[in-house]
Biopython code that builds the backbone (N, CA, C, O; Angstrom):
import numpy as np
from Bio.PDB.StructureBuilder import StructureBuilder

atoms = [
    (1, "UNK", "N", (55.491, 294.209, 156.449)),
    (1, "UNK", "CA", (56.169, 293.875, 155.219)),
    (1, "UNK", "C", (55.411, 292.791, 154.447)),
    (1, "UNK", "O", (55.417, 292.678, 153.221)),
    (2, "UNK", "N", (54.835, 292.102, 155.213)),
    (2, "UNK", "CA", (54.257, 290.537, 154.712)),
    (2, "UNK", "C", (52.867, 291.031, 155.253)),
    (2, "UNK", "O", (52.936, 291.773, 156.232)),
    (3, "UNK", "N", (51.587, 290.728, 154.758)),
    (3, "UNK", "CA", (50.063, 290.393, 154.655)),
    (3, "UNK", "C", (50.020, 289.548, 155.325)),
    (3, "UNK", "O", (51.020, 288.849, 155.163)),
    (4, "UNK", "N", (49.175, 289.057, 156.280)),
    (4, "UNK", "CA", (48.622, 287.918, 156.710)),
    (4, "UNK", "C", (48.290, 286.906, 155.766)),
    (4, "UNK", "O", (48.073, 285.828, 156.319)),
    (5, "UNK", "N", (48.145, 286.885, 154.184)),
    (5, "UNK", "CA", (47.829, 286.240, 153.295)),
    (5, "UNK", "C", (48.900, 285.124, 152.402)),
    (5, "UNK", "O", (49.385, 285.591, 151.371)),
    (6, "UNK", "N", (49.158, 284.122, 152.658)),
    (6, "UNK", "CA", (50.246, 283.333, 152.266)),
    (6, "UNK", "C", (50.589, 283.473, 150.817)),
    (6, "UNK", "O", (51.671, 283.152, 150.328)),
    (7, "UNK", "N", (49.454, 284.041, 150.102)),
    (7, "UNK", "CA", (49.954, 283.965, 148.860)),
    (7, "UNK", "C", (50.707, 285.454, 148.215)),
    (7, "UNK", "O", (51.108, 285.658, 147.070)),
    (8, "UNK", "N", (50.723, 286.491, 149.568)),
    (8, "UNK", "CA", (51.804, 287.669, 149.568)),
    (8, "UNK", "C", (53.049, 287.560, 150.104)),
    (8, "UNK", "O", (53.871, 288.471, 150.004)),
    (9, "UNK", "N", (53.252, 286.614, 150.619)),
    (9, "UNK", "CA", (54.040, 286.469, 151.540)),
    (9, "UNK", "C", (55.624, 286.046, 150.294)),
    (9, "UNK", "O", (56.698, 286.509, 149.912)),
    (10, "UNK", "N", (54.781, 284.956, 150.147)),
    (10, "UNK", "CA", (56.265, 284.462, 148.910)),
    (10, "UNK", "C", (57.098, 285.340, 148.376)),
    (10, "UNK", "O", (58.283, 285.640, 148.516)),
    (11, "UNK", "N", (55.791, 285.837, 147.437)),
    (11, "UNK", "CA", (56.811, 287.010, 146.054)),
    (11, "UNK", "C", (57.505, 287.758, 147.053)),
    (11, "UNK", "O", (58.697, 287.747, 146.747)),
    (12, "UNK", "N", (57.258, 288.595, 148.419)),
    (12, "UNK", "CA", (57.695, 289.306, 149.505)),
    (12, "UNK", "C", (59.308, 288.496, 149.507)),
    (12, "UNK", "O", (60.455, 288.723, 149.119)),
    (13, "UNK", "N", (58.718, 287.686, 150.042)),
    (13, "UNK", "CA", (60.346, 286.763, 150.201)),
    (13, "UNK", "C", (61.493, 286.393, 149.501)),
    (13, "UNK", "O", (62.649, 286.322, 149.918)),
    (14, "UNK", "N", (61.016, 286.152, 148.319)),
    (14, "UNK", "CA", (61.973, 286.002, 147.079)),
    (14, "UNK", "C", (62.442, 287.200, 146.719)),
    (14, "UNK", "O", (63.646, 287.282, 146.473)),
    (15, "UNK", "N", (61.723, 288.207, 146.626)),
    (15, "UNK", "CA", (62.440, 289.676, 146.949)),
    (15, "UNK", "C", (63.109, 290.258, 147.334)),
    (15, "UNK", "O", (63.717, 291.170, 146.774)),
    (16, "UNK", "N", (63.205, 289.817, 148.636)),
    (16, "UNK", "CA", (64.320, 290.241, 149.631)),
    (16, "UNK", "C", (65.515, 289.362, 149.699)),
    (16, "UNK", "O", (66.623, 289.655, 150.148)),
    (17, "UNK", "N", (64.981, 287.858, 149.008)),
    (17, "UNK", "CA", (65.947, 287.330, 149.047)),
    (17, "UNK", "C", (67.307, 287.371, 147.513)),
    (17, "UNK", "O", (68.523, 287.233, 147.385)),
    (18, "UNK", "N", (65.979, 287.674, 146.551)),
    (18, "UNK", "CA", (67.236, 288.126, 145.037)),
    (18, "UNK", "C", (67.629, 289.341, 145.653)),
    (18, "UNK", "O", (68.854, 289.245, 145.716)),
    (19, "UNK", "N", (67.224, 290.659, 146.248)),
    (19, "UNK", "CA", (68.293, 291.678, 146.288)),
    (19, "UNK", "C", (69.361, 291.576, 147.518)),
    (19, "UNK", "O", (70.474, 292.101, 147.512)),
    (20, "UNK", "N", (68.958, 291.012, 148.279)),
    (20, "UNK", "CA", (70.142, 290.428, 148.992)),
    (20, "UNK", "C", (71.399, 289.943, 148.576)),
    (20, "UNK", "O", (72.470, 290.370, 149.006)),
    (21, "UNK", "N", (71.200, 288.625, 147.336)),
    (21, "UNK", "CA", (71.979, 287.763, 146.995)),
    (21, "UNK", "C", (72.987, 288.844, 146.140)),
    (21, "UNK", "O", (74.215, 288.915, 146.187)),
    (22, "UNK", "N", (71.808, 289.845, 145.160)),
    (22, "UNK", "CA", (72.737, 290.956, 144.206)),
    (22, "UNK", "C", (73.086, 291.521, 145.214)),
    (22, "UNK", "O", (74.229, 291.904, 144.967)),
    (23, "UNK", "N", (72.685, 291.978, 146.730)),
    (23, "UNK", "CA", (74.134, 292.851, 146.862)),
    (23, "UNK", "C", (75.236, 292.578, 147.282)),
    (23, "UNK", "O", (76.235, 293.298, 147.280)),
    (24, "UNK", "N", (75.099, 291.360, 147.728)),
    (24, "UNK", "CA", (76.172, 290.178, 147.699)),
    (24, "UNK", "C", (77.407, 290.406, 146.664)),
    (24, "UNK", "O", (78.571, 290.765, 146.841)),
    (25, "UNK", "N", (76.736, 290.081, 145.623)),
    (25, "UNK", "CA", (77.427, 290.299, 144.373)),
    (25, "UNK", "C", (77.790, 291.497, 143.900)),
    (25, "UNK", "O", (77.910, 291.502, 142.675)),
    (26, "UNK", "N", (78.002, 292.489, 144.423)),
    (26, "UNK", "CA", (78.074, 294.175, 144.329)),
    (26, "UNK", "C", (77.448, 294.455, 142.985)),
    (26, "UNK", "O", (77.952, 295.315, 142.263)),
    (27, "UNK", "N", (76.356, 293.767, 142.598)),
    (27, "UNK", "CA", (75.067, 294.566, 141.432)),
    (27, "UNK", "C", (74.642, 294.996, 142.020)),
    (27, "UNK", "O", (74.179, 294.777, 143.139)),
    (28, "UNK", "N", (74.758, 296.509, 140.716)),
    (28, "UNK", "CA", (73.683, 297.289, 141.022)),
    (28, "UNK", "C", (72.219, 297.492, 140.548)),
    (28, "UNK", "O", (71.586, 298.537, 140.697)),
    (29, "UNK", "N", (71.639, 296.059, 139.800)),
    (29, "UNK", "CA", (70.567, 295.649, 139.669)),
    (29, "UNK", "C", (69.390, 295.346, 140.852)),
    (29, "UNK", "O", (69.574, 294.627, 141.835)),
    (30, "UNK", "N", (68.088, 296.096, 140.510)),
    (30, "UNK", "CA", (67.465, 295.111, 142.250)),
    (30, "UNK", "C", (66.237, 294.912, 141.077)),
    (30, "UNK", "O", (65.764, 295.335, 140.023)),
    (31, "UNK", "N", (66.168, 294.256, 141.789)),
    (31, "UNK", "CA", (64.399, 292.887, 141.639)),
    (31, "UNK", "C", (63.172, 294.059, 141.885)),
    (31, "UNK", "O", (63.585, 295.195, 142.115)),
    (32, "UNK", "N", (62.067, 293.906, 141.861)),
    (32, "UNK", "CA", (60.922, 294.322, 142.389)),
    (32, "UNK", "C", (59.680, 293.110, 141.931)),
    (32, "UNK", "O", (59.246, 292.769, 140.831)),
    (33, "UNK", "N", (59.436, 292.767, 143.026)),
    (33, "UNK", "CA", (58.441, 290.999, 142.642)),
    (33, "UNK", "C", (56.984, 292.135, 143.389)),
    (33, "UNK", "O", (57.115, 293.155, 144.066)),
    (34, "UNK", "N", (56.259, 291.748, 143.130)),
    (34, "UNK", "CA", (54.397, 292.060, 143.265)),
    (34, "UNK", "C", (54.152, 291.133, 142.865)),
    (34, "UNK", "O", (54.851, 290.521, 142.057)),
    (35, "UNK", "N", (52.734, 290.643, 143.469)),
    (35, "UNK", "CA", (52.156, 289.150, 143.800)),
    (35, "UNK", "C", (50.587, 290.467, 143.274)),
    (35, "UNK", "O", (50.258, 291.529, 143.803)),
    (36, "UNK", "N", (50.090, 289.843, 142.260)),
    (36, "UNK", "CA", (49.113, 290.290, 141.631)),
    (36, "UNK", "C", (48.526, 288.888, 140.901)),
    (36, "UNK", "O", (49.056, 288.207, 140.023)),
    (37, "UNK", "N", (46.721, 288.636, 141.864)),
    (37, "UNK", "CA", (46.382, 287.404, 141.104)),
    (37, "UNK", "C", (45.639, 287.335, 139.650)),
    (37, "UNK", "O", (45.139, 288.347, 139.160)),
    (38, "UNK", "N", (45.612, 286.347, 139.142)),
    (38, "UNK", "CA", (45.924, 286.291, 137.867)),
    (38, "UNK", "C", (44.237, 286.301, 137.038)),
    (38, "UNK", "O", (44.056, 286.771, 135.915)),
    (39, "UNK", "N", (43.266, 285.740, 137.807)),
    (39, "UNK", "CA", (41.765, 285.896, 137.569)),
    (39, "UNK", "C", (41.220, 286.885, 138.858)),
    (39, "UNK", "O", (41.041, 286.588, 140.039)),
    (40, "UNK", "N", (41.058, 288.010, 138.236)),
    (40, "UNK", "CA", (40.479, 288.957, 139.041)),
    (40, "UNK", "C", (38.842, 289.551, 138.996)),
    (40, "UNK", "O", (38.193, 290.199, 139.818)),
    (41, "UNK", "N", (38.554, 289.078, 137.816)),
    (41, "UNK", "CA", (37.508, 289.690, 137.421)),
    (41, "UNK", "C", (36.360, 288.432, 137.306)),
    (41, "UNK", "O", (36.786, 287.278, 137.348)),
    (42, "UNK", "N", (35.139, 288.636, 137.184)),
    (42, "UNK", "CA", (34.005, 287.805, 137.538)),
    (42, "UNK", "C", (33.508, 287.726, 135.841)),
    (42, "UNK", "O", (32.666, 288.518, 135.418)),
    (43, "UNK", "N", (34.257, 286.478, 134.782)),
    (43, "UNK", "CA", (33.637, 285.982, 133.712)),
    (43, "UNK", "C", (33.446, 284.440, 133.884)),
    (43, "UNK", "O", (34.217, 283.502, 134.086)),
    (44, "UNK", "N", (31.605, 284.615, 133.662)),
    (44, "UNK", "CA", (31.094, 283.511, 133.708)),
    (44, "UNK", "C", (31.445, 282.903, 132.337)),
    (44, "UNK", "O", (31.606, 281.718, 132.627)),
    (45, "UNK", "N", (31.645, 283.014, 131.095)),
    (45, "UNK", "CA", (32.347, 281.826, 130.443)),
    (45, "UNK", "C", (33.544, 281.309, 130.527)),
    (45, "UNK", "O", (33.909, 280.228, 130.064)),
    (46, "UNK", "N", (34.197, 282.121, 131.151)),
    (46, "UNK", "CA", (35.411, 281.271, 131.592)),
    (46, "UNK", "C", (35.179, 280.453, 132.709)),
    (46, "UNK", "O", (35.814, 279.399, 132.687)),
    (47, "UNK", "N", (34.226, 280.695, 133.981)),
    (47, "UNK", "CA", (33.760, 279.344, 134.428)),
    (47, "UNK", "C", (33.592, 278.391, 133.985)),
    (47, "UNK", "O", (34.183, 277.345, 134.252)),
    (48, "UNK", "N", (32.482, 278.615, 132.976)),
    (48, "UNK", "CA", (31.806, 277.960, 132.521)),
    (48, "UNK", "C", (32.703, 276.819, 131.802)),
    (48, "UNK", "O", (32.708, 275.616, 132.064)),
    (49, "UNK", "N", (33.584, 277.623, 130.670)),
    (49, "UNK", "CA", (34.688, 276.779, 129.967)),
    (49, "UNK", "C", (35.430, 275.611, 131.129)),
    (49, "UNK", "O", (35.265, 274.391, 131.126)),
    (50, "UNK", "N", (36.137, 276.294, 131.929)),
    (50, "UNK", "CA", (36.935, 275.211, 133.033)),
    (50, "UNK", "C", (36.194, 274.521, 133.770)),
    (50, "UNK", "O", (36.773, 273.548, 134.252)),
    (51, "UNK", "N", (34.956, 274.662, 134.095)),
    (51, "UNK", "CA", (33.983, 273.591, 134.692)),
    (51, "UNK", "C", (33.412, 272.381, 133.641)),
    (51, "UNK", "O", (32.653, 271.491, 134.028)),
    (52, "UNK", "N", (33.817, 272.480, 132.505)),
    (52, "UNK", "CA", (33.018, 271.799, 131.218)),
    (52, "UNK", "C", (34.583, 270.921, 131.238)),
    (52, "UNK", "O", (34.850, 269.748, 131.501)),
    (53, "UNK", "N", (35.295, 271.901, 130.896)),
    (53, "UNK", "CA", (37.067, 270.842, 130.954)),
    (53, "UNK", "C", (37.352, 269.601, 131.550)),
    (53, "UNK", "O", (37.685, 268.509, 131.089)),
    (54, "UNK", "N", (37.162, 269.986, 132.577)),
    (54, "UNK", "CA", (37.377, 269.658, 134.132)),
    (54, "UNK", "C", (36.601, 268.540, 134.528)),
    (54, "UNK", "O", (37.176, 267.603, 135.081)),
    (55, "UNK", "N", (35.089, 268.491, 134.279)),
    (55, "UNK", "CA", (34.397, 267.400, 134.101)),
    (55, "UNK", "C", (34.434, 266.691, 133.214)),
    (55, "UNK", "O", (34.103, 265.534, 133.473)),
    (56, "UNK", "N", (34.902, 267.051, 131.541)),
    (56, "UNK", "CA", (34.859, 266.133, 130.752)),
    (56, "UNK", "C", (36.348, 265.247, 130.862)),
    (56, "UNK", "O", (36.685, 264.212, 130.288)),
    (57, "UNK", "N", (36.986, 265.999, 131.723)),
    (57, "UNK", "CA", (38.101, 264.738, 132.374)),
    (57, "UNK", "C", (38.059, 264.134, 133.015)),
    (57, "UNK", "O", (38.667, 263.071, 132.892)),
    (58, "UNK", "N", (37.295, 264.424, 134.142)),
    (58, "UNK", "CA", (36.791, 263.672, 134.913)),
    (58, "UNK", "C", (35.685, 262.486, 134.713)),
    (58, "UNK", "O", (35.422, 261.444, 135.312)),
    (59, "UNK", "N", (35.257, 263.052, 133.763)),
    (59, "UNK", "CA", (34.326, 261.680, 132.838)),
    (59, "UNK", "C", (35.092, 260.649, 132.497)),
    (59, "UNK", "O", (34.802, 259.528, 132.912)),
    (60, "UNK", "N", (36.103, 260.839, 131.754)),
    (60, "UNK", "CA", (37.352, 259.672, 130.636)),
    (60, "UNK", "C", (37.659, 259.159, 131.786)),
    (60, "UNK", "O", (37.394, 257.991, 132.072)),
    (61, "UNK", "N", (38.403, 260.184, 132.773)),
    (61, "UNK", "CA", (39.059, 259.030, 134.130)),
    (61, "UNK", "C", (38.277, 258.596, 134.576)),
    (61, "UNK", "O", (38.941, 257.579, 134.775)),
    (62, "UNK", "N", (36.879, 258.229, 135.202)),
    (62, "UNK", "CA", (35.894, 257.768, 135.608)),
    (62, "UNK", "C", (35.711, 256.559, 134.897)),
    (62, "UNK", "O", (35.470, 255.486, 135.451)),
    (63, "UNK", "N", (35.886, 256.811, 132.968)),
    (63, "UNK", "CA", (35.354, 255.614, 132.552)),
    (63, "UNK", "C", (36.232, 254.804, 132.398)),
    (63, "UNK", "O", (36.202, 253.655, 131.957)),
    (64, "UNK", "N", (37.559, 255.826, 133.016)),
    (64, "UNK", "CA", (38.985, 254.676, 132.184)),
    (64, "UNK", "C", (39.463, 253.789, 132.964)),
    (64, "UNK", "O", (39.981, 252.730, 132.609)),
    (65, "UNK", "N", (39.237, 254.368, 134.596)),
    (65, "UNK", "CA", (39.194, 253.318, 135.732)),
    (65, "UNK", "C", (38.596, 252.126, 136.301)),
    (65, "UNK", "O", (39.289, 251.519, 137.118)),
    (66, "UNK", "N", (37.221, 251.586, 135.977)),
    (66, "UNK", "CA", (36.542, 250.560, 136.223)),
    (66, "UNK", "C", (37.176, 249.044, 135.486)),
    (66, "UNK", "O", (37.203, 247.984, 136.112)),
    (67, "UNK", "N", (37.758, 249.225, 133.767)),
    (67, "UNK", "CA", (38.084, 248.063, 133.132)),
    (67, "UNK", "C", (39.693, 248.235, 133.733)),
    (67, "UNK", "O", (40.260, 247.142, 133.748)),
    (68, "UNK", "N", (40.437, 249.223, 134.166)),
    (68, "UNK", "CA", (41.471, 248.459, 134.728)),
    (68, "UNK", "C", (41.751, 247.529, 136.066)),
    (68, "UNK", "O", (42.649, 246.698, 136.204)),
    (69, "UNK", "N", (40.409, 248.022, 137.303)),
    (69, "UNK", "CA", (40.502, 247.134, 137.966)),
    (69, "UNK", "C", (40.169, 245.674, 137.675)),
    (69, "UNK", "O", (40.537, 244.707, 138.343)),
    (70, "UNK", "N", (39.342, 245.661, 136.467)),
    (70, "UNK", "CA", (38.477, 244.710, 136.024)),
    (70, "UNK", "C", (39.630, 243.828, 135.674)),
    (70, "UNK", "O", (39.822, 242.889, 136.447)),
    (71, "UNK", "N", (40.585, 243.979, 134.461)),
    (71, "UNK", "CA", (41.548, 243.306, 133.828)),
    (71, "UNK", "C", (42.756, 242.887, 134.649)),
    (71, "UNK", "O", (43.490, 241.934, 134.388)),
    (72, "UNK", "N", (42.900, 243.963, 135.974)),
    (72, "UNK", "CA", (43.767, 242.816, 136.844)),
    (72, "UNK", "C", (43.071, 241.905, 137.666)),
    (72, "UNK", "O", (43.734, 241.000, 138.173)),
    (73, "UNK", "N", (41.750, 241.977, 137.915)),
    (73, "UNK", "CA", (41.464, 240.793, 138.557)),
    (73, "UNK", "C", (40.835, 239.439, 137.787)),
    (73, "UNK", "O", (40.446, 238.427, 138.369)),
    (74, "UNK", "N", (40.827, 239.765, 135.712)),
    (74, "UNK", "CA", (40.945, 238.930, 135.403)),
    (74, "UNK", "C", (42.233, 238.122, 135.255)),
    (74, "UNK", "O", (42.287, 236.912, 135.033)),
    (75, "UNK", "N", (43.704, 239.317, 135.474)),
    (75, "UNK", "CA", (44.833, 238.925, 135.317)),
    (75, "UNK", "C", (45.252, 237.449, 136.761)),
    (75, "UNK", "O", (45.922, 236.416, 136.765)),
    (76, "UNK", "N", (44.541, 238.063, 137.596)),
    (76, "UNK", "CA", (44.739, 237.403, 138.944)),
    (76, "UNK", "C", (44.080, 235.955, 138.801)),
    (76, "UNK", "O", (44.377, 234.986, 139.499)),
    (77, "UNK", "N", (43.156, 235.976, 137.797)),
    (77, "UNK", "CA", (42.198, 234.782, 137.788)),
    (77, "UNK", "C", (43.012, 233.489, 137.128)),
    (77, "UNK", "O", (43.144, 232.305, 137.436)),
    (78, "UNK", "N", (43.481, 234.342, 136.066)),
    (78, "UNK", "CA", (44.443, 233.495, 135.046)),
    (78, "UNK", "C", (45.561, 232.921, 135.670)),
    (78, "UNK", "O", (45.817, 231.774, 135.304)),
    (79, "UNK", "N", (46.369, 233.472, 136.603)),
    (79, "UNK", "CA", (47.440, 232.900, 137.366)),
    (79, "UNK", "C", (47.213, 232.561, 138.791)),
    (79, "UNK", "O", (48.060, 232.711, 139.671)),
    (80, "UNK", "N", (45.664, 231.957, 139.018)),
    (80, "UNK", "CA", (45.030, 231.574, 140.251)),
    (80, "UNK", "C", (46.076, 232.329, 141.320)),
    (80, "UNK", "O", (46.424, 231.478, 142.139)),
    (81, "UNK", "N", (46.614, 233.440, 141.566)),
    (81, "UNK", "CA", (46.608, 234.538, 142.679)),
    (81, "UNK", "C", (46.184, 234.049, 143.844)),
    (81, "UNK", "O", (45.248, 233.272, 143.653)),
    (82, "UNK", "N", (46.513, 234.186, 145.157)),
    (82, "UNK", "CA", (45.292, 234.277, 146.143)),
    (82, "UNK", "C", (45.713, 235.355, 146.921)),
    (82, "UNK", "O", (46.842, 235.836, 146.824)),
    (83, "UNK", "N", (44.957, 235.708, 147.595)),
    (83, "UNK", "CA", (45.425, 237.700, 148.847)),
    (83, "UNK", "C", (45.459, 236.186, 150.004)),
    (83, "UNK", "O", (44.567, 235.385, 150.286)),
    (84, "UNK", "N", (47.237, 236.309, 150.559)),
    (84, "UNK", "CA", (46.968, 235.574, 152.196)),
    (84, "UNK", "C", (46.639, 236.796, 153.271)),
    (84, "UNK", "O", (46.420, 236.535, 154.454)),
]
sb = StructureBuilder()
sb.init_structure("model")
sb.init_model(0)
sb.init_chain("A")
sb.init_seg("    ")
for serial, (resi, resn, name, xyz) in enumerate(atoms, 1):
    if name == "N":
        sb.init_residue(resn, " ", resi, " ")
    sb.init_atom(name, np.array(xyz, "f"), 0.0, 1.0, " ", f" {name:<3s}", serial, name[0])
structure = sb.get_structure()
């Protein structure tokens, strides 16, 4: 019923578990869930695009992190702080 593959397994489950619940409820509605992934096919600009994304965020957070450690340990300086 279930794939060895965790990411079949779910939609499998939620499946059985909405037509369960409807027949619970004497609907005569049922579910049908398929787990079909969503990038299947091999386009290198769409790599390309989310690898360019992805790093140019990783750039900003890179640069955005150094002056905040910086400014609390000028904050620490200002109110002579000490680490016991």
């Amino acid at each position: 019923m279930c794939s060895p593959e965790p990411i079949n397994c779910f939609p499998v489950l939620v499946n059985i578990l909405s037509n369960t619940f409807l027949r619970l409820l004497n609907s005569t509605a049922r579910l049908r869930v398929w787990s079909k992934l969503f990038y299947t096919g091999e386009n290198g600009e769409l790599k390309n695009y989310i690898f360019f994304g992805l790093f140019t965020y990783l750039l900003v957070l890179a640069a955005g992190l150094p002056p905040l450690f910086a400014m609390s340990n000028v904050e620490d300086y200002k109110v002579k702080s000490t680490n016991c």
